[in-house]
PDB file of N, CA, C and O in Angstrom:
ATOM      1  N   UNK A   1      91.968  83.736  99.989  1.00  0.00           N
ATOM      2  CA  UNK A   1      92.992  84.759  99.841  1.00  0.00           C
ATOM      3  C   UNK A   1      93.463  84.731  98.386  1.00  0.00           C
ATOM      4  O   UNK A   1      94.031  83.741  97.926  1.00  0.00           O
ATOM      5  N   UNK A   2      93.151  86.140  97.467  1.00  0.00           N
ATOM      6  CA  UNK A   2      93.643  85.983  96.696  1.00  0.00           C
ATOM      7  C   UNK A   2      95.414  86.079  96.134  1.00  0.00           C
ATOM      8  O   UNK A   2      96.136  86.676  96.932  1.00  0.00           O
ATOM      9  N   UNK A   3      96.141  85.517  94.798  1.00  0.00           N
ATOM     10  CA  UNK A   3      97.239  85.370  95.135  1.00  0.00           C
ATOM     11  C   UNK A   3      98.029  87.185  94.934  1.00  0.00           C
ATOM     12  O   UNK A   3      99.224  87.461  94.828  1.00  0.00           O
ATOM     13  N   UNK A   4      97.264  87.786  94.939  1.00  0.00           N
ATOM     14  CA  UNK A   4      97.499  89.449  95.170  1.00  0.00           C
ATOM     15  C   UNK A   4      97.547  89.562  96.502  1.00  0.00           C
ATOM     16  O   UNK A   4      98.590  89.985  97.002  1.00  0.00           O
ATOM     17  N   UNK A   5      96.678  89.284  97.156  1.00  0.00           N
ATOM     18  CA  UNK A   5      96.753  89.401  98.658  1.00  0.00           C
ATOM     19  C   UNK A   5      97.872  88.890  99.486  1.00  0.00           C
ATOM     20  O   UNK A   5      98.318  89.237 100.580  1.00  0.00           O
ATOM     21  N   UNK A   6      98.272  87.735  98.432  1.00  0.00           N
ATOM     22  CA  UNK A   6      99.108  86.554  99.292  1.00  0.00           C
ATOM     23  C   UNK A   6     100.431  87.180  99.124  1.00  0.00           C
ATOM     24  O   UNK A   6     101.053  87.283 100.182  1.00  0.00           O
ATOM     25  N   UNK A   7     101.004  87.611  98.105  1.00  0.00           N
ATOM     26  CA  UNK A   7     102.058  88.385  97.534  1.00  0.00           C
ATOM     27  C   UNK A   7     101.883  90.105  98.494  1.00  0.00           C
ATOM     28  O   UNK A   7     102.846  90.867  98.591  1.00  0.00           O
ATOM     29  N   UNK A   8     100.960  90.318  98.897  1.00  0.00           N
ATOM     30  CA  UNK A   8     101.278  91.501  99.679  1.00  0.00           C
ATOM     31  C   UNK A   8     101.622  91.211 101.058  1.00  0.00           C
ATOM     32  O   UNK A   8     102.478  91.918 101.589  1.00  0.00           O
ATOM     33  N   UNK A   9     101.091  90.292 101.700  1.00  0.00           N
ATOM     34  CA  UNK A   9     101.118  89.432 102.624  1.00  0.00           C
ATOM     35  C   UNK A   9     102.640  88.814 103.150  1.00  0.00           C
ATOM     36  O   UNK A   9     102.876  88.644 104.347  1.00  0.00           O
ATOM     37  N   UNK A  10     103.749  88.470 101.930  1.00  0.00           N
ATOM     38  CA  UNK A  10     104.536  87.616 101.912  1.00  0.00           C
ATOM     39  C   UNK A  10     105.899  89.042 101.913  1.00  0.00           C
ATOM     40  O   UNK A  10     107.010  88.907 102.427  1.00  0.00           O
ATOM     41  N   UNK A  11     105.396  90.324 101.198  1.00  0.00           N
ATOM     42  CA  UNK A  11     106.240  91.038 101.345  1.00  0.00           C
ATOM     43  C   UNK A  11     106.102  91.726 102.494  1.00  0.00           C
ATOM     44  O   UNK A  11     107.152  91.783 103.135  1.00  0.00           O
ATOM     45  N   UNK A  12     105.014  92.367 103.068  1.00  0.00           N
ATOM     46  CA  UNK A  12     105.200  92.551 104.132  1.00  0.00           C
ATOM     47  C   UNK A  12     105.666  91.403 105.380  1.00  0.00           C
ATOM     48  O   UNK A  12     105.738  91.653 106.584  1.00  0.00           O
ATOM     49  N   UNK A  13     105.830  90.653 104.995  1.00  0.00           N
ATOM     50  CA  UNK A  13     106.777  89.680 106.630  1.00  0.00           C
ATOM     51  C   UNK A  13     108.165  89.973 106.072  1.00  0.00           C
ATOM     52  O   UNK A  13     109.182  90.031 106.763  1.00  0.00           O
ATOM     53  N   UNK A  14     108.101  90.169 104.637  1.00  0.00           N
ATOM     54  CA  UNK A  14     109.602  90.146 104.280  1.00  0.00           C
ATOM     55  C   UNK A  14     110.189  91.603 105.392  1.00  0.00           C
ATOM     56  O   UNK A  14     111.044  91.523 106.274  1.00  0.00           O
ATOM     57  N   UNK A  15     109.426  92.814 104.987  1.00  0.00           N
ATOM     58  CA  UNK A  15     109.740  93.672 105.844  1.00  0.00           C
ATOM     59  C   UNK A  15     109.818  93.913 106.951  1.00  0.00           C
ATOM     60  O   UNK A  15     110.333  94.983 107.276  1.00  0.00           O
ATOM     61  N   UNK A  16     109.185  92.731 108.247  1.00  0.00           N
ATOM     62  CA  UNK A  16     109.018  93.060 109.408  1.00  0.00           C
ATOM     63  C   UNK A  16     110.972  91.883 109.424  1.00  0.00           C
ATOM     64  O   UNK A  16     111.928  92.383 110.017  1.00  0.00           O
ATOM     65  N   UNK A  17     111.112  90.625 108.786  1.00  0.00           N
ATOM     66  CA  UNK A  17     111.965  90.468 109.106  1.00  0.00           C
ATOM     67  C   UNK A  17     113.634  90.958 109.167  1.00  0.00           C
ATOM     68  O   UNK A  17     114.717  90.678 109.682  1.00  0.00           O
ATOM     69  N   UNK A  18     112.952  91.907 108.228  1.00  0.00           N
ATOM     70  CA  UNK A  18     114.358  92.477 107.355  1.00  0.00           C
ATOM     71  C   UNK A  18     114.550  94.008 108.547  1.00  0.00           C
ATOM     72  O   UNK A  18     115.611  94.624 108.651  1.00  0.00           O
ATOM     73  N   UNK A  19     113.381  94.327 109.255  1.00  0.00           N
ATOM     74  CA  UNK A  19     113.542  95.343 110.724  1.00  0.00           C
ATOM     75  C   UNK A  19     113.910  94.326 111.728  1.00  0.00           C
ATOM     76  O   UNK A  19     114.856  94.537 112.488  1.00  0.00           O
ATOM     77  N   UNK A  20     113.198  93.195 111.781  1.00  0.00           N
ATOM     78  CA  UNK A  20     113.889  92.247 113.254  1.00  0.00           C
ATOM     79  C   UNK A  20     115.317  92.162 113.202  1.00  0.00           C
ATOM     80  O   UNK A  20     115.909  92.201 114.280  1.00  0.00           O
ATOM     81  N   UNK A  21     116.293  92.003 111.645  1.00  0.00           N
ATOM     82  CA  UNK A  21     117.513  91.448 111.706  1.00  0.00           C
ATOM     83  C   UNK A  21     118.451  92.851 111.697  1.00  0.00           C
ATOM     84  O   UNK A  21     119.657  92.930 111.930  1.00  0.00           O
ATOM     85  N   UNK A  22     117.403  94.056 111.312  1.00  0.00           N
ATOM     86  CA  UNK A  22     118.529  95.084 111.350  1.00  0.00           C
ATOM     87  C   UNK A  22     119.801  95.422 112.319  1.00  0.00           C
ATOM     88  O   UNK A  22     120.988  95.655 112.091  1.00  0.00           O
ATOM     89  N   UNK A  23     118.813  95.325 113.802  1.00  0.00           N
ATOM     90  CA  UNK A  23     119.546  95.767 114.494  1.00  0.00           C
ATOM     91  C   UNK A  23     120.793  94.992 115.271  1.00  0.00           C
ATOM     92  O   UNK A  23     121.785  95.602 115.671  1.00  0.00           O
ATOM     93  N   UNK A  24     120.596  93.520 115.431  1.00  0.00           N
ATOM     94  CA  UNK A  24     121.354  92.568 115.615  1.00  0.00           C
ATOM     95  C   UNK A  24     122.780  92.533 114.332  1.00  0.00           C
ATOM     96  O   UNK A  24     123.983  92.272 114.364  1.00  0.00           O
ATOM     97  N   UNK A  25     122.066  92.838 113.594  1.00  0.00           N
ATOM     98  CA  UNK A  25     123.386  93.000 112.051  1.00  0.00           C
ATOM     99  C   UNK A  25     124.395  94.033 112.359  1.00  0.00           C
ATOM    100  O   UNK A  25     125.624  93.993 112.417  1.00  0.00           O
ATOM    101  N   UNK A  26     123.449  95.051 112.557  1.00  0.00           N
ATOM    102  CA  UNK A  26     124.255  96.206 112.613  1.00  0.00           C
ATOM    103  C   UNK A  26     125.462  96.307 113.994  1.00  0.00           C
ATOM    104  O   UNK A  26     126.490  96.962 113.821  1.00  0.00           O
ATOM    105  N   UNK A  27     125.210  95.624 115.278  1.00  0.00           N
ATOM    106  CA  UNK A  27     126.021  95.371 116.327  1.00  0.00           C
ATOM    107  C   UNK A  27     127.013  94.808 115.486  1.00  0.00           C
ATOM    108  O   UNK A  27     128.026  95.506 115.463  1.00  0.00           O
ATOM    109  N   UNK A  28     127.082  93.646 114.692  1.00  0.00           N
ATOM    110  CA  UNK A  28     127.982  92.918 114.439  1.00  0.00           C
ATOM    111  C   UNK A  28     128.918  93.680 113.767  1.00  0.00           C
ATOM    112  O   UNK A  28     130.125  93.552 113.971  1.00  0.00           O
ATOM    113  N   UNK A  29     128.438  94.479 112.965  1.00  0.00           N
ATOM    114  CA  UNK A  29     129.532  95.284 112.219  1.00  0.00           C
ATOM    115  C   UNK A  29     130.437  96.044 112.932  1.00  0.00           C
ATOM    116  O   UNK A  29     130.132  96.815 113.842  1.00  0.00           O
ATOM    117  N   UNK A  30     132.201  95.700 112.274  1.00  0.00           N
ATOM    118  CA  UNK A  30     133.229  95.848 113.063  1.00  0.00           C
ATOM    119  C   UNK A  30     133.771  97.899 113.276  1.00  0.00           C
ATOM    120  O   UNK A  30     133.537  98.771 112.439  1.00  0.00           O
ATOM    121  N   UNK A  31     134.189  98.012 114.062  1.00  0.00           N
ATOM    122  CA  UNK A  31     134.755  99.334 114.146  1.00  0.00           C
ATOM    123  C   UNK A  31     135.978  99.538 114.222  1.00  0.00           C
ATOM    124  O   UNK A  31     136.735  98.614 113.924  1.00  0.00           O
ATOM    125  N   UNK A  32     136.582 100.980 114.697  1.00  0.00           N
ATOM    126  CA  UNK A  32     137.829 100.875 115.580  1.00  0.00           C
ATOM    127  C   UNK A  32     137.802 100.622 116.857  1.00  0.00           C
ATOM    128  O   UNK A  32     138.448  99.787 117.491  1.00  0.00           O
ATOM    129  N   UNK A  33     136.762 101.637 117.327  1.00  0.00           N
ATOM    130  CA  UNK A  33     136.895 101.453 118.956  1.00  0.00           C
ATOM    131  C   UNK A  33     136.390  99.833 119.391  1.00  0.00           C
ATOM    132  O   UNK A  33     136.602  99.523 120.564  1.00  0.00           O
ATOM    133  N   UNK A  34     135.879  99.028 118.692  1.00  0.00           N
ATOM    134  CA  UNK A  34     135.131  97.983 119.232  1.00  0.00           C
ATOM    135  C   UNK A  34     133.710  98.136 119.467  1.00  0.00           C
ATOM    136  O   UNK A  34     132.912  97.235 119.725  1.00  0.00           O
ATOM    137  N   UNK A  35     133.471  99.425 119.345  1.00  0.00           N
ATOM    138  CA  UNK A  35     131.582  99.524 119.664  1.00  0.00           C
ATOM    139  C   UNK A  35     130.965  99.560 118.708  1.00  0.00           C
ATOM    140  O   UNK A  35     131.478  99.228 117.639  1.00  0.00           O
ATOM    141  N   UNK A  36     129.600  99.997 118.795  1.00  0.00           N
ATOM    142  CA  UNK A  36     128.773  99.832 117.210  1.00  0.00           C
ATOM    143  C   UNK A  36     129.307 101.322 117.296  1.00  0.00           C
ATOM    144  O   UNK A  36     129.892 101.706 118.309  1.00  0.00           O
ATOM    145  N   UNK A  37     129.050 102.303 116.005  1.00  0.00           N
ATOM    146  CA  UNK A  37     129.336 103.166 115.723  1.00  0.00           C
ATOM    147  C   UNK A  37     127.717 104.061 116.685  1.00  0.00           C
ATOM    148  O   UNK A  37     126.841 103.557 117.388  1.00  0.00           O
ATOM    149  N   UNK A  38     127.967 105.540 116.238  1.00  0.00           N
ATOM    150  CA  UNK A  38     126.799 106.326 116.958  1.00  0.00           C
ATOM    151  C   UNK A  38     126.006 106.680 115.991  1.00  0.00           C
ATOM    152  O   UNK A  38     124.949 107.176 116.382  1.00  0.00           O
ATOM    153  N   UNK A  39     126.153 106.595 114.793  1.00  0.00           N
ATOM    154  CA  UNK A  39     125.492 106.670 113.684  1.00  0.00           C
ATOM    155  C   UNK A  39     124.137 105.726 113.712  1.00  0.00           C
ATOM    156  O   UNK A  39     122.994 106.074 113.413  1.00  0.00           O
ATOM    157  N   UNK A  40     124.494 104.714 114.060  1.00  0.00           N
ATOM    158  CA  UNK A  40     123.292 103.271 113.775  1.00  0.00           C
ATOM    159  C   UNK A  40     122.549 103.911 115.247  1.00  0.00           C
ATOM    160  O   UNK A  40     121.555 103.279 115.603  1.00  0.00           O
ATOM    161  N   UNK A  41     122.915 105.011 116.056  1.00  0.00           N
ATOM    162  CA  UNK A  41     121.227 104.746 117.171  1.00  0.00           C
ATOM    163  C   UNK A  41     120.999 105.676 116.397  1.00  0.00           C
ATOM    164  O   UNK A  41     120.485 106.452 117.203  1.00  0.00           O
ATOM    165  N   UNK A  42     120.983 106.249 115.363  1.00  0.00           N
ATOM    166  CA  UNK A  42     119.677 107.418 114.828  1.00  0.00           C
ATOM    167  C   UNK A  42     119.478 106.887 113.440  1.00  0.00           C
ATOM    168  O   UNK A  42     118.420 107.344 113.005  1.00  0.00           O
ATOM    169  N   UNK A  43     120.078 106.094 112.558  1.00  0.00           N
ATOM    170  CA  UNK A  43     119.846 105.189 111.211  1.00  0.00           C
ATOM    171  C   UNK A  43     118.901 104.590 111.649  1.00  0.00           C
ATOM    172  O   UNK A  43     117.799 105.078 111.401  1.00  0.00           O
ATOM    173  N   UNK A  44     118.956 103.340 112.445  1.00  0.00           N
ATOM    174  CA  UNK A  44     118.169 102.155 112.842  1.00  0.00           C
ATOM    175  C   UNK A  44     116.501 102.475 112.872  1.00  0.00           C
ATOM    176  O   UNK A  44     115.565 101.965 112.256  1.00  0.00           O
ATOM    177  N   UNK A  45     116.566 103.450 113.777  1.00  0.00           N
ATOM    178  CA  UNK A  45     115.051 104.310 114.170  1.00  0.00           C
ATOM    179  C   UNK A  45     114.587 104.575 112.845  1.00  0.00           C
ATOM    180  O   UNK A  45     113.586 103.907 112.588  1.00  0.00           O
ATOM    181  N   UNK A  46     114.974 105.332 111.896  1.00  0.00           N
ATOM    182  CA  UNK A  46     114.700 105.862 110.800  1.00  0.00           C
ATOM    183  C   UNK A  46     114.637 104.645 110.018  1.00  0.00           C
ATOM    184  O   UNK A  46     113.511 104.270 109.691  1.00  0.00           O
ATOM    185  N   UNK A  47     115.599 103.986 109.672  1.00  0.00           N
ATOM    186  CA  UNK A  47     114.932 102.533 108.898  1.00  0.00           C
ATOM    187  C   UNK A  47     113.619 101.802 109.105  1.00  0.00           C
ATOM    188  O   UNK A  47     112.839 101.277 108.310  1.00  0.00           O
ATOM    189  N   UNK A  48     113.619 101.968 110.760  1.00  0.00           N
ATOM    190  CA  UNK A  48     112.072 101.360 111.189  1.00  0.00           C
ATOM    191  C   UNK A  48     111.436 101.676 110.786  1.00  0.00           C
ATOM    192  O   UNK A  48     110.709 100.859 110.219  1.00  0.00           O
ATOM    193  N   UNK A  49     111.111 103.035 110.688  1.00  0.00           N
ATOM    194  CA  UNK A  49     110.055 104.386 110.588  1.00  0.00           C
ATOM    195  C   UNK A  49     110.071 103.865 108.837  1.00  0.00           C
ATOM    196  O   UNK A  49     109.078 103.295 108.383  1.00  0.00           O
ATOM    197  N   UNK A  50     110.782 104.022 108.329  1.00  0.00           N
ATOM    198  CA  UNK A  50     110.841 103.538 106.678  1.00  0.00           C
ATOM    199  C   UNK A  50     110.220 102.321 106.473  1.00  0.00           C
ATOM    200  O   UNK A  50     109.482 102.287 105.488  1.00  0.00           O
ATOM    201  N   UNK A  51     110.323 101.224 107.189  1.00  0.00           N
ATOM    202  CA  UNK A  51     110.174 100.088 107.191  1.00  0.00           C
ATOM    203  C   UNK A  51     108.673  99.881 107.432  1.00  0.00           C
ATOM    204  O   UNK A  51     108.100  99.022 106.762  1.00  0.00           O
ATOM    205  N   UNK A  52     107.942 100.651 108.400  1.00  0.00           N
ATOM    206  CA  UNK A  52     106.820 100.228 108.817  1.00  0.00           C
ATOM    207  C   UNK A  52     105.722 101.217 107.790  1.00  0.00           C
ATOM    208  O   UNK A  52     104.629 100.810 107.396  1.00  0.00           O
ATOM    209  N   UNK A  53     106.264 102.485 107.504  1.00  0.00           N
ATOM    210  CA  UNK A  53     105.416 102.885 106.458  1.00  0.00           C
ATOM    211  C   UNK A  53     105.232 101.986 105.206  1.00  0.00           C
ATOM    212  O   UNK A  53     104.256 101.262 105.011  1.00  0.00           O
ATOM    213  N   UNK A  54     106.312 102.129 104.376  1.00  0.00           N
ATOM    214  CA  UNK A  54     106.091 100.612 103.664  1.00  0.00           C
ATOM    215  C   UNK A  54     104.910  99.976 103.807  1.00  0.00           C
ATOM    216  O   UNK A  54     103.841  99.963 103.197  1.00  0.00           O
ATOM    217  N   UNK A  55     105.456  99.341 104.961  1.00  0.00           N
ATOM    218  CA  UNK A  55     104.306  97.944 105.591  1.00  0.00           C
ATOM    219  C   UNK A  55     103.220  98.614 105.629  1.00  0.00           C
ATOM    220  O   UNK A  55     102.355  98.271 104.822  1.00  0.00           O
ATOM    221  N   UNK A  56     103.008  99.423 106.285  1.00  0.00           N
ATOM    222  CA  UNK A  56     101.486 100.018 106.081  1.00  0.00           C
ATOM    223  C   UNK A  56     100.971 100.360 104.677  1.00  0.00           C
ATOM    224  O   UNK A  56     100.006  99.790 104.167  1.00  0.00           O
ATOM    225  N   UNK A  57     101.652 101.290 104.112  1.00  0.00           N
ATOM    226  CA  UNK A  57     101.307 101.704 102.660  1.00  0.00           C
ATOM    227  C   UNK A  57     100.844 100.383 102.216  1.00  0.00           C
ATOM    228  O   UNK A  57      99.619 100.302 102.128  1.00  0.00           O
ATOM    229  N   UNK A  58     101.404  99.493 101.961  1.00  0.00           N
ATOM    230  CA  UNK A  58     101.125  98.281 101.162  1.00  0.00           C
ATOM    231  C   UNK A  58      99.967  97.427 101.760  1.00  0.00           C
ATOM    232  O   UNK A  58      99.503  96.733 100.855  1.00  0.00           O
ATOM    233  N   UNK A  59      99.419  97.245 102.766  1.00  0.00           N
ATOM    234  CA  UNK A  59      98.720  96.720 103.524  1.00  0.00           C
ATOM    235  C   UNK A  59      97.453  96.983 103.523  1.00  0.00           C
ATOM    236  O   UNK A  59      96.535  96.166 103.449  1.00  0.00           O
ATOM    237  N   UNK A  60      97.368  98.466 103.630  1.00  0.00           N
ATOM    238  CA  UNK A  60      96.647 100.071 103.119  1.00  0.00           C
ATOM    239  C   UNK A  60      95.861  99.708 101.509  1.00  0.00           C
ATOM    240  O   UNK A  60      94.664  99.600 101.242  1.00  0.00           O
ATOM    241  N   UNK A  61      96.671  99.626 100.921  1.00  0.00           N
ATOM    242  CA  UNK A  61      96.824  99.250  99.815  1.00  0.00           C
ATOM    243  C   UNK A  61      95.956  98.377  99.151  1.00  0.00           C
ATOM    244  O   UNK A  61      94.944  98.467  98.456  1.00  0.00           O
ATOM    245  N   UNK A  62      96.634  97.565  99.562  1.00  0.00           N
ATOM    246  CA  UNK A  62      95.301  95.842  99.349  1.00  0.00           C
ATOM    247  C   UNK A  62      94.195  95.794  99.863  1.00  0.00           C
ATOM    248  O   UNK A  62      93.267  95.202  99.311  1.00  0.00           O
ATOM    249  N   UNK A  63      94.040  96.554 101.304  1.00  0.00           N
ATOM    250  CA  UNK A  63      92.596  96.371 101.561  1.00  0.00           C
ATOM    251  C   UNK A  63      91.856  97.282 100.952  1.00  0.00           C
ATOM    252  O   UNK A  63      90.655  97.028 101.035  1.00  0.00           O
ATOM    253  N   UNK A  64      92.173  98.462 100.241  1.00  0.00           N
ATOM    254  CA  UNK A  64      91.212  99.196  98.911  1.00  0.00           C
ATOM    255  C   UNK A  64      90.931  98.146  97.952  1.00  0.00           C
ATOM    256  O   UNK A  64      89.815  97.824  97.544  1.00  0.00           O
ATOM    257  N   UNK A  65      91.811  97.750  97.699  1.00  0.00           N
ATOM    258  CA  UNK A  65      91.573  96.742  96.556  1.00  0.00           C
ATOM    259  C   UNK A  65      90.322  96.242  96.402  1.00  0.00           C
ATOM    260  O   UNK A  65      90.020  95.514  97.347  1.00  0.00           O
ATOM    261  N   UNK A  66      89.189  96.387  95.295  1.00  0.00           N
ATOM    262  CA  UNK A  66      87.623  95.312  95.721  1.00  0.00           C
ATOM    263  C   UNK A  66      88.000  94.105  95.569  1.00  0.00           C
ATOM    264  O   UNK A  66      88.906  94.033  94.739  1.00  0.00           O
ATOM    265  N   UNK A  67      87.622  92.862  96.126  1.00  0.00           N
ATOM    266  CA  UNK A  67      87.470  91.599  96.118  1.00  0.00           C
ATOM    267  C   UNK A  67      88.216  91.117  94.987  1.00  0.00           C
ATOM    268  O   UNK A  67      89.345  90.629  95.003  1.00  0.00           O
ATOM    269  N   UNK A  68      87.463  91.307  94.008  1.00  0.00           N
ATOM    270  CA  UNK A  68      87.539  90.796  92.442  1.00  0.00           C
ATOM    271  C   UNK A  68      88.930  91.030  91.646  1.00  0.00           C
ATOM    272  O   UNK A  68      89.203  90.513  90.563  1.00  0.00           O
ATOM    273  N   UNK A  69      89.831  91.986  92.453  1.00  0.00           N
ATOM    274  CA  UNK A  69      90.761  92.081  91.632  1.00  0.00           C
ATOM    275  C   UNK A  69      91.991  91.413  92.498  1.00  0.00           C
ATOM    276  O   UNK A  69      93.116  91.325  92.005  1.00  0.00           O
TER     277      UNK A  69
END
């Protein structure tokens, strides 16, 4: 594995963790009423959707890459 690969590799987990912790984060955040707000069920989705293109694009990405570079 080259260390290009390894660095694409290392950011994409960065991104799958940074979607695992979204949604648990976002509960925590305080309101008035006490609930999560109604905003975060249509943000969250859309962050994913952001999140996993990313991950793909970049993934996508490296495997064009030839060997050698």
């Amino acid at each position: 594995m080259t260390p290009s690969n390894r660095n694409v590799l290392v950011v994409n987990v960065a991104y799958w963790v940074v979607a695992a912790l979204l949604h648990p984060l976002a509960s925590l955040l305080p309101s008035e009423s006490g609930q999560t707000p109604r905003i975060f069920s249509l943000l969250i989705p859309l962050v994913f959707i952001g999140l996993a293109s990313g991950s793909t694009y970049m993934i996508a990405r490296a495997m064009r890459q030839p060997k050698g570079q």
